[in-house]
N, CA, C and O of each residue as an XYZ file, in Angstrom:
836
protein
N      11.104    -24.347      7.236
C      10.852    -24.436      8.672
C       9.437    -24.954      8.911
O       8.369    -24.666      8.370
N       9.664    -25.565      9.611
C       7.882    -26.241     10.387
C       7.129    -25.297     10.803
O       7.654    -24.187     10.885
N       5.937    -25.419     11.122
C       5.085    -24.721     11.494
C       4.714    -25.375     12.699
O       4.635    -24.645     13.687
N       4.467    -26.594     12.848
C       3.997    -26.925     14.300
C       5.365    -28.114     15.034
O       5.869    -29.173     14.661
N       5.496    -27.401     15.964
C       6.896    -28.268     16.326
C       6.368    -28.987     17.785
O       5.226    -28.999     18.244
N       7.694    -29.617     18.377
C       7.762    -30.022     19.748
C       8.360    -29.051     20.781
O       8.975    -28.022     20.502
N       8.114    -29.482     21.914
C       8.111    -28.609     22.700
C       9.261    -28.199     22.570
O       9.291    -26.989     22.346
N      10.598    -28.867     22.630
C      11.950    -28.483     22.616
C      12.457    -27.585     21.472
O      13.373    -26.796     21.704
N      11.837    -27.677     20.100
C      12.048    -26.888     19.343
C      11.403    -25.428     19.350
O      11.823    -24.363     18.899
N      10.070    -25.812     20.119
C       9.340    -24.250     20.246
C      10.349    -23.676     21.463
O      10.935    -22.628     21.192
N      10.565    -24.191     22.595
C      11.473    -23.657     23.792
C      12.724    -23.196     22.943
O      13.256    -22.189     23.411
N      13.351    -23.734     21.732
C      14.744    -23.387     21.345
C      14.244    -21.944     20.605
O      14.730    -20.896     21.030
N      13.234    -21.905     19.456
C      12.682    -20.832     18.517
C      12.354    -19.471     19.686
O      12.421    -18.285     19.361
N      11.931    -20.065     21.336
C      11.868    -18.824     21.888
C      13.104    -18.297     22.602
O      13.014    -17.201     23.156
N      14.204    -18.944     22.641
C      14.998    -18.920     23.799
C      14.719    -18.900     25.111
O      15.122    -18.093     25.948
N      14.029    -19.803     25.250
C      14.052    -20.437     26.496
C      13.909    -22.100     26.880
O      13.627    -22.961     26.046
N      14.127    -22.315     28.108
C      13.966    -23.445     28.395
C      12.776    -24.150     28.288
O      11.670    -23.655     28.073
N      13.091    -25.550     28.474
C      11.523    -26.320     28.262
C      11.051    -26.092     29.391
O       9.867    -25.766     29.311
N      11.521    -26.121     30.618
C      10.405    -26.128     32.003
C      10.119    -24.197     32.157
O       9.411    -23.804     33.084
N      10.739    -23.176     31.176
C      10.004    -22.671     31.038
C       9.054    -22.140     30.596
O       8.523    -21.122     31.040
N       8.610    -23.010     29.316
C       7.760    -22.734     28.319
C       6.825    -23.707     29.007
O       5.685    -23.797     28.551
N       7.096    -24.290     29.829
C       5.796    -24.785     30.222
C       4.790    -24.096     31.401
O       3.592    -23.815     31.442
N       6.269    -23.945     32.613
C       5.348    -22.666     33.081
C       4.569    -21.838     32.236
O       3.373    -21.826     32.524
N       4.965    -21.046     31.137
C       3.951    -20.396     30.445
C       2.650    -21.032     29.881
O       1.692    -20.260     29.866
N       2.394    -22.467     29.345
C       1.590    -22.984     29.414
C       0.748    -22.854     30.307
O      -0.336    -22.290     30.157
N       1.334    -23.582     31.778
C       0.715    -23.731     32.337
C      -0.320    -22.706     33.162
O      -1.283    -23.039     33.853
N       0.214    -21.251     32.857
C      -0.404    -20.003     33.659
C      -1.124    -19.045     32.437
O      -1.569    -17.912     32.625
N      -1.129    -19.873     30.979
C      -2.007    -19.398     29.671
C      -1.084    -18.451     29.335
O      -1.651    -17.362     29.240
N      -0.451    -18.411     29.215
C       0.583    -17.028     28.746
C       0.787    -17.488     27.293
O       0.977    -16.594     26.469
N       0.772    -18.944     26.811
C       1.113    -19.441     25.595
C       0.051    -20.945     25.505
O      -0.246    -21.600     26.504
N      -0.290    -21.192     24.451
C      -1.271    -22.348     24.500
C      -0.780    -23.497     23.571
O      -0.229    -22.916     22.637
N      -0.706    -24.869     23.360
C      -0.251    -25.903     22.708
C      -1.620    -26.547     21.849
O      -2.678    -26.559     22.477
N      -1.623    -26.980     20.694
C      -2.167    -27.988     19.814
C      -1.739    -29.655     20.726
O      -0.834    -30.018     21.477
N      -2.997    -30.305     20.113
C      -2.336    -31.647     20.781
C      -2.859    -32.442     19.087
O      -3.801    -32.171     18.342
N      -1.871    -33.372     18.994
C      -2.483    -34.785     17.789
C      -3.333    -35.367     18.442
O      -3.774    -35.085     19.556
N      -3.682    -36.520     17.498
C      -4.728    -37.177     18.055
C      -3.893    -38.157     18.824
O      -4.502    -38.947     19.545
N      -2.576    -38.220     18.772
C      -2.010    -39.385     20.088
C      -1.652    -38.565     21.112
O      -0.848    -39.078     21.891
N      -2.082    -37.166     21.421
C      -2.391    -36.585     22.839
C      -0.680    -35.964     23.114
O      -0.267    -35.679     24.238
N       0.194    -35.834     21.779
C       0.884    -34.805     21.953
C       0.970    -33.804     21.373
O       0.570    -33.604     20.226
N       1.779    -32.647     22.454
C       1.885    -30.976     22.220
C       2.773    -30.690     20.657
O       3.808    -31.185     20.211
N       2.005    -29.862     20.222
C       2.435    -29.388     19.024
C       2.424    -27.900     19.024
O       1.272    -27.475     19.108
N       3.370    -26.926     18.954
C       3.317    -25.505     19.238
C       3.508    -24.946     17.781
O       4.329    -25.350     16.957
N       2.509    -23.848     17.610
C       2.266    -23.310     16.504
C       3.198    -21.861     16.298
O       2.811    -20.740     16.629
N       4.930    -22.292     15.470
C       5.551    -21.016     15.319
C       4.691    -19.776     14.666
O       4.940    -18.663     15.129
N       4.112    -19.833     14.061
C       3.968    -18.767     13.502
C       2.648    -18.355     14.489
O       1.748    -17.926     13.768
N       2.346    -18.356     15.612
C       1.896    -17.521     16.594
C       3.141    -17.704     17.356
O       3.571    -16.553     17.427
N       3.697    -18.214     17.764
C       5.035    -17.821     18.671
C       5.985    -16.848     18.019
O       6.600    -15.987     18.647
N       6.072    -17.062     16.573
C       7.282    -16.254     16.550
C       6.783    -16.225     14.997
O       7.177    -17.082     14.206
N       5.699    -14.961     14.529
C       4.789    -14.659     13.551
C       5.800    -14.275     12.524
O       5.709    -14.642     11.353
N       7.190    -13.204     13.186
C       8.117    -12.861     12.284
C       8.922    -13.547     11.156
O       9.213    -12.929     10.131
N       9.241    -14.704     11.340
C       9.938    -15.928     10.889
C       8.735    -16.740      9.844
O       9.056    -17.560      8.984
N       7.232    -16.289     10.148
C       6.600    -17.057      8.691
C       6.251    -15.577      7.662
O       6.105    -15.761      6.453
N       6.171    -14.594      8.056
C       5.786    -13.211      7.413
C       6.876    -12.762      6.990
O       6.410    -12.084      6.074
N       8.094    -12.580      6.919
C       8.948    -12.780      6.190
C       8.684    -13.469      4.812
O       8.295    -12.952      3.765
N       9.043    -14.963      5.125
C       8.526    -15.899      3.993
C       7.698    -15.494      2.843
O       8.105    -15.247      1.708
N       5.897    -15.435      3.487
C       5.231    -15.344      2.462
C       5.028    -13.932      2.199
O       4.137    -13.672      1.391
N       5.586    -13.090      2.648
C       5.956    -11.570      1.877
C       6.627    -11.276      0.825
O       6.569    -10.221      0.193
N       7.668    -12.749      0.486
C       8.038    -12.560     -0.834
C       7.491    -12.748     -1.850
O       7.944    -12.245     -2.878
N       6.138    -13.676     -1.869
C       4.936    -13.663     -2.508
C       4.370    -13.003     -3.068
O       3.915    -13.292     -4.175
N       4.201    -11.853     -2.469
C       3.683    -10.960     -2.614
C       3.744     -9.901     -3.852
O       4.892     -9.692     -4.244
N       2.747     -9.221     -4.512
C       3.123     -8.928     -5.295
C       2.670     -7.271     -5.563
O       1.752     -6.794     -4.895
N       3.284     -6.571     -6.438
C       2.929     -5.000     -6.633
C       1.984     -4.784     -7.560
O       2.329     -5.344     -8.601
N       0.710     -4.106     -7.698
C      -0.058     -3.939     -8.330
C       0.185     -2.254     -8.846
O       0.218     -1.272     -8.105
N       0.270     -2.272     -9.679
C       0.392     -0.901    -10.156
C      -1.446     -0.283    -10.785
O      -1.762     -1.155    -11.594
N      -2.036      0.245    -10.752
C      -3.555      0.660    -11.240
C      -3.769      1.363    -12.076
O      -3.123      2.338    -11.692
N      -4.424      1.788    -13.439
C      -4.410      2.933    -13.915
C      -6.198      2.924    -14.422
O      -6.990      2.036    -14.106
N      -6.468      3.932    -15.116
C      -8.201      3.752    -14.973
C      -7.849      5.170    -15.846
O      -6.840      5.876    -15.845
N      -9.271      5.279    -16.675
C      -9.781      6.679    -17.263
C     -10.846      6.290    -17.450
O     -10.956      5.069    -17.565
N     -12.467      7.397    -17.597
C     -13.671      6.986    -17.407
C     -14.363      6.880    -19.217
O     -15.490      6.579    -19.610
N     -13.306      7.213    -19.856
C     -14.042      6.871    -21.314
C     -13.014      6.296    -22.491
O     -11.836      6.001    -22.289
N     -13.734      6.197    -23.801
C     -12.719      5.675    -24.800
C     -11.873      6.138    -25.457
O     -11.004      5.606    -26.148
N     -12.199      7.530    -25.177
C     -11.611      8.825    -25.994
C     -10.305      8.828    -25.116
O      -9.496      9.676    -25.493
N     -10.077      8.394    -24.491
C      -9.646      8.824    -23.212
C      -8.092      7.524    -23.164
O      -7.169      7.548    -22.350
N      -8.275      6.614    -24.219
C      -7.219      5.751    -24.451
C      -6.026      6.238    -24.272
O      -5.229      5.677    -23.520
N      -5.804      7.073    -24.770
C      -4.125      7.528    -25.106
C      -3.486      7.782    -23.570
O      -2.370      7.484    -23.142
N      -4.855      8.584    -22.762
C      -4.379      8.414    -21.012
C      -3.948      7.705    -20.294
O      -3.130      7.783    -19.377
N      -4.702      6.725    -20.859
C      -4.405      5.564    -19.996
C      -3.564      4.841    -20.456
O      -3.586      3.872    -19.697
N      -2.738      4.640    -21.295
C      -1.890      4.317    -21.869
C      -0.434      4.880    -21.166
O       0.491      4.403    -20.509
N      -0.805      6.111    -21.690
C       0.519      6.809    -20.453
C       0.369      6.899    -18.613
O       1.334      7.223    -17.922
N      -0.716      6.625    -18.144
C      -0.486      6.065    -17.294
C       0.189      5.188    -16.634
O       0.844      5.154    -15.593
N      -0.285      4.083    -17.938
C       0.435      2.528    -17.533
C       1.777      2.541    -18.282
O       2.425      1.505    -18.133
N       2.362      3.530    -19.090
C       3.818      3.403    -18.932
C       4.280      4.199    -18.213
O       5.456      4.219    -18.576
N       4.101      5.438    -16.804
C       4.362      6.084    -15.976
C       4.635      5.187    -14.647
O       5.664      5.206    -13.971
N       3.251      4.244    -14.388
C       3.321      3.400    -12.946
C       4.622      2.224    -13.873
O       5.490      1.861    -13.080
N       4.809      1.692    -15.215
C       5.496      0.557    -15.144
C       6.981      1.218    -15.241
O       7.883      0.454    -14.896
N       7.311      2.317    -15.594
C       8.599      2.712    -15.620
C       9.198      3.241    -14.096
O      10.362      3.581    -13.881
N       7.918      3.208    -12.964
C       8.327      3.985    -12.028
C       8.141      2.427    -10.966
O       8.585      2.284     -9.827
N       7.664      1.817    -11.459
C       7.650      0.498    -10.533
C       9.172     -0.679    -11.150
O       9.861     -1.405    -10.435
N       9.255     -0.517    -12.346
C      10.811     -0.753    -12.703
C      12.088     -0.656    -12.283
O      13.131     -1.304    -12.184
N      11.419      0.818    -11.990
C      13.222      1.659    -11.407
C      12.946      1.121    -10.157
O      14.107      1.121     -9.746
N      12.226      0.611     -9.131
C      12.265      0.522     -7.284
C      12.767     -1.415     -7.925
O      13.407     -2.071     -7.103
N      12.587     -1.787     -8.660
C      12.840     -2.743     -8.917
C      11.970     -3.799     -8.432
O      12.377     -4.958     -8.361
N      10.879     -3.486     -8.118
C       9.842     -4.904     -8.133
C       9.370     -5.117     -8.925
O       9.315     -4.398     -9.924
N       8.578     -6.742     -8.707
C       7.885     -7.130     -9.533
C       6.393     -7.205     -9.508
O       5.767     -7.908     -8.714
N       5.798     -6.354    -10.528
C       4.588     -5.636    -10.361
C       3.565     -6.540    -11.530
O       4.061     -7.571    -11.986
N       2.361     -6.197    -11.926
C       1.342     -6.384    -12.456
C       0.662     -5.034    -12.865
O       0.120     -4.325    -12.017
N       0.709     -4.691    -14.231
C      -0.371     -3.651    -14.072
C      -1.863     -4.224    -14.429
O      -2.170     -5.114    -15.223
N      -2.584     -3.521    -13.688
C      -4.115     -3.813    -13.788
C      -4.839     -2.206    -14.311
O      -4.679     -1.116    -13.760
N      -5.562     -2.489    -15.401
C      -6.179     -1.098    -15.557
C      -7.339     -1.116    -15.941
O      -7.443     -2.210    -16.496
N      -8.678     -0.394    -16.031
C      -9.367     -0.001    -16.046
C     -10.463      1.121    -17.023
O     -10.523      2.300    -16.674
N     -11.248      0.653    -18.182
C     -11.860      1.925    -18.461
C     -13.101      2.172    -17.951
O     -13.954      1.401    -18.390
N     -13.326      2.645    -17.498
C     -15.045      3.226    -17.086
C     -14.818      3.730    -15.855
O     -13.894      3.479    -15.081
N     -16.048      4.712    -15.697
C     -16.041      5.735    -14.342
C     -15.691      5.345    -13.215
O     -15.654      4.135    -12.992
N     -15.341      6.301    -12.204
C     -14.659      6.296    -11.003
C     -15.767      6.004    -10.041
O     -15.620      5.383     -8.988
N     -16.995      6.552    -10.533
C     -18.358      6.176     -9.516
C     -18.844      4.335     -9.546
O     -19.740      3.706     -8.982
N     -17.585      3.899    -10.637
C     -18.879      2.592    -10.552
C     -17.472      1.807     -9.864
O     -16.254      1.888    -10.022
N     -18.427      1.005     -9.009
C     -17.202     -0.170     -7.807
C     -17.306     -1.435     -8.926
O     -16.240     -2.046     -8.861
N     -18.062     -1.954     -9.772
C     -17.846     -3.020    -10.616
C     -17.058     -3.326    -11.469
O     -17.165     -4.520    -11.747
N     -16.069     -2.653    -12.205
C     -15.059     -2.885    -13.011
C     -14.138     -3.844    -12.997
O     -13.447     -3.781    -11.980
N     -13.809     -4.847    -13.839
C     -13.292     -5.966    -14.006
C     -11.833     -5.539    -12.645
O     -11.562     -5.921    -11.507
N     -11.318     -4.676    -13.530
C      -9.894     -4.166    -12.971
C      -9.811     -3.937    -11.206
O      -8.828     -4.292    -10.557
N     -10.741     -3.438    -10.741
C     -10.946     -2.899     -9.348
C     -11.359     -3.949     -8.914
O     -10.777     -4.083     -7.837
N     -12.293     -5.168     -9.144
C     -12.892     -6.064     -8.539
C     -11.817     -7.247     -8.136
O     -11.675     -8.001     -7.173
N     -11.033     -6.973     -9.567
C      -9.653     -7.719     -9.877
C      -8.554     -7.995     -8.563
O      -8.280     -9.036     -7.967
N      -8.049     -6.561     -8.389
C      -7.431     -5.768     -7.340
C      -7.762     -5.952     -5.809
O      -7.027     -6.385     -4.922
N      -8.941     -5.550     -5.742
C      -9.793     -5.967     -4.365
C      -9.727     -7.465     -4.082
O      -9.167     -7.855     -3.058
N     -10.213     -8.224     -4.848
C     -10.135     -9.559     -4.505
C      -8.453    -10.358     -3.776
O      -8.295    -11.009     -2.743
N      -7.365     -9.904     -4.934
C      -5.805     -9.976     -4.653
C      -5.529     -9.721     -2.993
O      -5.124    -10.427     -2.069
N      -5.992     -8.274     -3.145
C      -6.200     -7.881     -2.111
C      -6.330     -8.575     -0.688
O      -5.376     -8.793      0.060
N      -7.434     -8.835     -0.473
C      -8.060     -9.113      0.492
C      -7.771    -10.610      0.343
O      -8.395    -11.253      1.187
N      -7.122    -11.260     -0.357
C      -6.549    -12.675     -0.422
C      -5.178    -12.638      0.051
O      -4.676    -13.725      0.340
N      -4.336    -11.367      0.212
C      -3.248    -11.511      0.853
C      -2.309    -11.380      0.094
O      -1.136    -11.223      0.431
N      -2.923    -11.455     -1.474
C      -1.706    -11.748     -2.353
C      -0.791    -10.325     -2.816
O       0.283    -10.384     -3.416
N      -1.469     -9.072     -2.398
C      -0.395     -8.008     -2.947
C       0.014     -7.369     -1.240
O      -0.534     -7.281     -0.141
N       1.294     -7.037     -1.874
C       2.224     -6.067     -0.345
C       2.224     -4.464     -1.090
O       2.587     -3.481     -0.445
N       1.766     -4.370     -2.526
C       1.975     -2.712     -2.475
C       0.867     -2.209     -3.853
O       1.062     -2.719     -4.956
N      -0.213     -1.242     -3.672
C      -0.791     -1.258     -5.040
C      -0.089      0.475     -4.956
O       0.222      1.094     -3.938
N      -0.007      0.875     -6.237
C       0.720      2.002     -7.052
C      -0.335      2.734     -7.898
O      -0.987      2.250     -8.823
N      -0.369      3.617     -7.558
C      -1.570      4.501     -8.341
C      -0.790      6.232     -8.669
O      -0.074      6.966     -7.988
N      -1.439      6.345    -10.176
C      -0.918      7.908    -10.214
C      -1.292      8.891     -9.059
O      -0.599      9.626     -8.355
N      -3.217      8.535     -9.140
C      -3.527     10.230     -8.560
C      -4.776      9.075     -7.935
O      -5.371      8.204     -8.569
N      -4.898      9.445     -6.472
C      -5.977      8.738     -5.935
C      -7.450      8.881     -6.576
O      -8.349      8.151     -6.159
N      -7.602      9.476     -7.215
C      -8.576      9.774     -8.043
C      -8.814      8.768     -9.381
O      -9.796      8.606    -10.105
N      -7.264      8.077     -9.376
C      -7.806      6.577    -10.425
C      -8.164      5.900    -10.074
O      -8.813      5.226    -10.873
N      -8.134      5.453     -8.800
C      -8.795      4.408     -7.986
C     -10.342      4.619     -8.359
O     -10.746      4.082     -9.390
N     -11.197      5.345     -7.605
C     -12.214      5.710     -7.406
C     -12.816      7.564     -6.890
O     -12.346      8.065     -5.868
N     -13.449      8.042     -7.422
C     -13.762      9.231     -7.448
C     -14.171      9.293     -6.259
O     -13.690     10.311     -5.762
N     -15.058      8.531     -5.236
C     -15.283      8.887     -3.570
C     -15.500      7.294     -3.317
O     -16.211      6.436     -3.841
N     -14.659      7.307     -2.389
C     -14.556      5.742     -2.168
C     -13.208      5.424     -1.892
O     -12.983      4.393     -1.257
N     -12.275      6.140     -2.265
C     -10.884      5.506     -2.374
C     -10.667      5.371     -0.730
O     -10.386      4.248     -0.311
N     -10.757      6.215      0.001
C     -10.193      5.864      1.226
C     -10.867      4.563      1.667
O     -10.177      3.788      2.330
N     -12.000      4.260      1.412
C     -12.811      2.464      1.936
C     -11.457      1.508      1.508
O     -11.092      0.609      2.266
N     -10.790      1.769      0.301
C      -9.816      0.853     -0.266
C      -8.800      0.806      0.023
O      -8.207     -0.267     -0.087
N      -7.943      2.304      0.674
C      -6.623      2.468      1.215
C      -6.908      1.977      2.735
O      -5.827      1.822      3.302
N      -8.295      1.603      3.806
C      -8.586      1.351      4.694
C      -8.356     -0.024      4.402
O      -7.228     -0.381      4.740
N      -9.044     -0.891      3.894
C      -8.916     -2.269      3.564
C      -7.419     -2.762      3.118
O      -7.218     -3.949      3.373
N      -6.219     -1.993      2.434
C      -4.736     -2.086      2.232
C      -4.406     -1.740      3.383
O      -3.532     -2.567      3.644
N      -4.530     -0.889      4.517
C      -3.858     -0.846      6.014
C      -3.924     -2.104      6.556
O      -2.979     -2.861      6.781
N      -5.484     -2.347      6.818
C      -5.721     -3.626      7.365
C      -5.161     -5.298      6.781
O      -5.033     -6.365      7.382
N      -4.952     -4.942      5.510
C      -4.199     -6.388      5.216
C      -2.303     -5.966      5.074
O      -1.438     -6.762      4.710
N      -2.125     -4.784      5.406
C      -0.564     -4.605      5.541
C      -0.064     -4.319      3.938
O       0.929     -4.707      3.322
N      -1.113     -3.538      3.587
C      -0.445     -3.374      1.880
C      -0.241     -1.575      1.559
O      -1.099     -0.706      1.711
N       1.067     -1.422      1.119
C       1.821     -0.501      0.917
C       1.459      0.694     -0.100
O       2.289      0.784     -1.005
N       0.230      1.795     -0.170
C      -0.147      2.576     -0.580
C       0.757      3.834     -1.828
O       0.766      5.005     -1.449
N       1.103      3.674     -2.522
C       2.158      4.360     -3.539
C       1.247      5.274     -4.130
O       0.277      4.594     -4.465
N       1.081      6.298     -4.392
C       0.308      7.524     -4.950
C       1.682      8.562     -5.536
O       2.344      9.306     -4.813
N       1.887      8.340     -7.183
C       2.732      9.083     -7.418
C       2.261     10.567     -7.387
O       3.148     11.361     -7.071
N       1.384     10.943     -7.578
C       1.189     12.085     -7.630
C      -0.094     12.748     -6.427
O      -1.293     12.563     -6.634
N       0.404     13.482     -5.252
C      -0.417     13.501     -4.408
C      -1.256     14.936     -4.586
O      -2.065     15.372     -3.766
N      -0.809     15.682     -6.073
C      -1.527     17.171     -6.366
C      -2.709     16.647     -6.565
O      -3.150     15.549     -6.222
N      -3.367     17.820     -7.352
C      -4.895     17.406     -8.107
C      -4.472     16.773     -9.587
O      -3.576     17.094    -10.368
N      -5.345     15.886     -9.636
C      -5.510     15.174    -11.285
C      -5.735     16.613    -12.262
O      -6.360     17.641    -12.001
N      -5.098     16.292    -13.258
C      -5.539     17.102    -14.297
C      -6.298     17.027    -15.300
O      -6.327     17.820    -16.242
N      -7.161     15.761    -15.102
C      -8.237     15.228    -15.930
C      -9.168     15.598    -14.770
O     -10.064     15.797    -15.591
N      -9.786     15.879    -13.564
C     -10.644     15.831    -12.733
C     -11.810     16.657    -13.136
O     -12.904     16.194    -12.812
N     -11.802     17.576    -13.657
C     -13.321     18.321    -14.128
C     -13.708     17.088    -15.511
O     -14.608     16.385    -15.052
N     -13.487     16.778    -16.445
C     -13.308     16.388    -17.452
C     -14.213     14.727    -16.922
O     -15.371     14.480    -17.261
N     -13.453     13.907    -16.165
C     -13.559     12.718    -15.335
C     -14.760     12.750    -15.129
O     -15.504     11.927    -15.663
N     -15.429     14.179    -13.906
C     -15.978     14.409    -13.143
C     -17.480     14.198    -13.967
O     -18.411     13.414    -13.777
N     -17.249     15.282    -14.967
C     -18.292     15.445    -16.093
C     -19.208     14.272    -16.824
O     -20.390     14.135    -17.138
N     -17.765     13.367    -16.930
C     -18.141     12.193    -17.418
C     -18.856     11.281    -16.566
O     -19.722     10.574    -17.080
N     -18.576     11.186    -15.145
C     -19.314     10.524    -14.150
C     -20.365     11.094    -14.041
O     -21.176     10.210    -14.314
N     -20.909     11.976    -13.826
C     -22.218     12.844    -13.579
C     -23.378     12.612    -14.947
O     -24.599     12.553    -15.088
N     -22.013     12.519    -15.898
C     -23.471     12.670    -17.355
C     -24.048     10.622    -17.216
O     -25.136     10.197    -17.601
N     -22.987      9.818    -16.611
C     -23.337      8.518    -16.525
C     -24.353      8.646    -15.541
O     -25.518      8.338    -15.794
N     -24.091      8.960    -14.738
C     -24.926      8.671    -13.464
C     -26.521      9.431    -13.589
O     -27.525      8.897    -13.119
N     -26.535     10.611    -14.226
C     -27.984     11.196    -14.536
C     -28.671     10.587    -15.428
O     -29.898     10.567    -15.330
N     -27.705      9.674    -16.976
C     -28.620      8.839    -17.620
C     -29.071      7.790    -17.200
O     -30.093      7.385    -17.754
N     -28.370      6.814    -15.863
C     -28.988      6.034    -15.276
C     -30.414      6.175    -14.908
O     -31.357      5.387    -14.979
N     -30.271      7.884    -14.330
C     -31.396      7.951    -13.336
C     -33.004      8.344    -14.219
O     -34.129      7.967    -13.894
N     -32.605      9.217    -15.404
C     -33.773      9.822    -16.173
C     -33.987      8.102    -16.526
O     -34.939      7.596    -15.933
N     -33.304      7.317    -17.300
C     -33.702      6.575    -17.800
C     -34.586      5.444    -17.215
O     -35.323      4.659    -17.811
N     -34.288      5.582    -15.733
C     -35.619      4.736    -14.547
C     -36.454      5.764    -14.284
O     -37.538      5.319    -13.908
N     -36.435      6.581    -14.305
C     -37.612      7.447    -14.390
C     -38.716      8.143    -15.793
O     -39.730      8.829    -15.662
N     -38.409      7.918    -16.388
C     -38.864      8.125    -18.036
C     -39.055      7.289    -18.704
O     -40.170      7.218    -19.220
N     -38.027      6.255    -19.002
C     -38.064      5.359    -19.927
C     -36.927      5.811    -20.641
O     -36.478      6.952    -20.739
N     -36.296      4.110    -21.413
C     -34.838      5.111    -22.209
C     -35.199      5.526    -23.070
O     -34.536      6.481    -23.475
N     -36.365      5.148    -23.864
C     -37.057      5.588    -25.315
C     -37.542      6.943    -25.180
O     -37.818      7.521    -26.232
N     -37.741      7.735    -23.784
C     -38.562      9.027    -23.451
C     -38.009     10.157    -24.561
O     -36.867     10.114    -25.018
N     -39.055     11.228    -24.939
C     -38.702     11.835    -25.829
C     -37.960     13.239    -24.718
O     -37.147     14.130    -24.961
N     -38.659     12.883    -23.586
C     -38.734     13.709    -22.730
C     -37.497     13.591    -21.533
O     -36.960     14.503    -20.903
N     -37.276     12.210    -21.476
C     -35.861     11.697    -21.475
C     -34.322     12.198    -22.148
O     -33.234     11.939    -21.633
N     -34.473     12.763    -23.075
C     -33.871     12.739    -24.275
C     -33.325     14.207    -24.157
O     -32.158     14.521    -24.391
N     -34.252     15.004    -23.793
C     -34.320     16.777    -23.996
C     -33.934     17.052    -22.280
O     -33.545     18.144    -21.866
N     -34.076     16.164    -21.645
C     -33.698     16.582    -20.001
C     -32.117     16.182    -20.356
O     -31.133     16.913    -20.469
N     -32.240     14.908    -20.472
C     -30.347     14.475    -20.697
C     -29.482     15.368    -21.416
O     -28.347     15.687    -21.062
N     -30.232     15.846    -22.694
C     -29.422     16.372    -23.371
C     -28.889     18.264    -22.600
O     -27.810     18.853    -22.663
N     -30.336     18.708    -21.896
C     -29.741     19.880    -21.185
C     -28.538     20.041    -20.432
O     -27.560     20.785    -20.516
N     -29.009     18.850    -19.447
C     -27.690     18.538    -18.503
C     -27.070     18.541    -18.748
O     -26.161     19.178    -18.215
N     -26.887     17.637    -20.096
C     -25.162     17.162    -20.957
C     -24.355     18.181    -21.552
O     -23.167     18.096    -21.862
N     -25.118     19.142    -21.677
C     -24.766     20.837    -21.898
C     -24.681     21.934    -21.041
O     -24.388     22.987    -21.606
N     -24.863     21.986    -19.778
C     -24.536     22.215    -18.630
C     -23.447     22.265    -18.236
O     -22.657     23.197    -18.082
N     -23.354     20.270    -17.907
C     -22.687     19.853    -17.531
C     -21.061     19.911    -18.292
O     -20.055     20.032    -17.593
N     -21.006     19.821    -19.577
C     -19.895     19.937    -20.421
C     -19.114     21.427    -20.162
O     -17.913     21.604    -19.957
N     -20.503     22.717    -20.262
C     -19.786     23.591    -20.238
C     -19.499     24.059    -18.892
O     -19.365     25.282    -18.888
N     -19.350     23.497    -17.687
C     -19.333     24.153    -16.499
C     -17.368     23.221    -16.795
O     -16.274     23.718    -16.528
N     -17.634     22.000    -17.326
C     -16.384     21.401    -17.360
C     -15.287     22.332    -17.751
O     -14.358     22.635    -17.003
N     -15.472     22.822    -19.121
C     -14.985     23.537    -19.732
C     -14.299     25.102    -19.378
O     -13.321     25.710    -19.813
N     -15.272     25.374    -18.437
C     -15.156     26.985    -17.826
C     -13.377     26.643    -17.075
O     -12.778     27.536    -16.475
């Protein structure tokens, strides 16, 4: 189907007549393109948006996500990504998995940047995640906000608590404090070294409790 037609075909696509699609012209209710030889060209897909969104919705594609914040941590993510591909199988689309290792605090990850970009290009109608917590540890709603706004279909198989989340958590916190001693100390600090390492013992055993 065309996208920019003549008047008679836009009057047929609305059901109505030509002298009344022009009244509507003429009182702005509807507006015309002109060529450069000074004729009307009407743009269906603002007249009748349904008939091109259809179309390129079949385009569209399912992103399934999976993520864990370390290496140890392989075998997780592994069963992740055969949980979202066996459960995106059975609905019967056709998906992509995209996954992820490193923390939930950092927005740079190949995988997420990956996703976002698709995203916001139009190209996915549904991303699939176990536990909103693979997405991103605080942040995820900025991303399920940005999937409303482009019309993309939010799947969260599991809407309990993660059962990696203290564990995750631990691991984000011990990243994020060596960032910080290490601009403040130096990474070589000896003094660096004996602060990190407290925390990292703290921090492990509060995980643990």
């Amino acid at each position: 189907m065309d996208r920019f037609v003549g008047i008679g075909e836009a009057a047929a696509a609305l059901g109505v007549s030509v002298p009344t699609l022009r009244r509507w012209e003429a009182c702005g209710k509807i507006a015309a393109d002109h060529t450069p030889g000074g004729h009307r060209r009407y743009d269906l897909a603002k007249l009748r948006p349904e008939l091109f969104r259809a179309a390129s919705e079949v385009d569209r594609t399912t992103i399934a996500y999976a993520r864990v914040s370390s290496h140890d941590q392989k075998d997780d993510l592994e069963r992740q990504k055969q949980v979202l591909e066996l459960y995106c199988a059975r609905q019967g689309w056709t998906f992509e998995v995209v996954a992820d290792l490193g923390s939930g605090m950092n927005y740079h990850k190949k995988g997420l940047r990956k996703l976002l970009g698709a995203v916001i290009e139009g190209h996915v109608g549904r991303l699939v995640i176990t536990h909103k917590d693979r997405l991103l540890r605080f942040g995820a709603e900025l991303v399920f906000a940005i999937c409303e706004a482009k019309n993309v279909e939010v799947v969260i198989l599991n809407q309990g608590e993660d059962t990696t989340f203290e564990e995750d958590l631990a691991k984000d916190v011990l990243e994020i404090i060596t960032v910080f001693s290490a601009r403040l100390y130096g990474s070589r600090s000896r003094k660096n070294q004996k602060l990190l390492d407290g925390v990292r013992k703290a921090v492990e055993d509060s995980a643990s409790c």
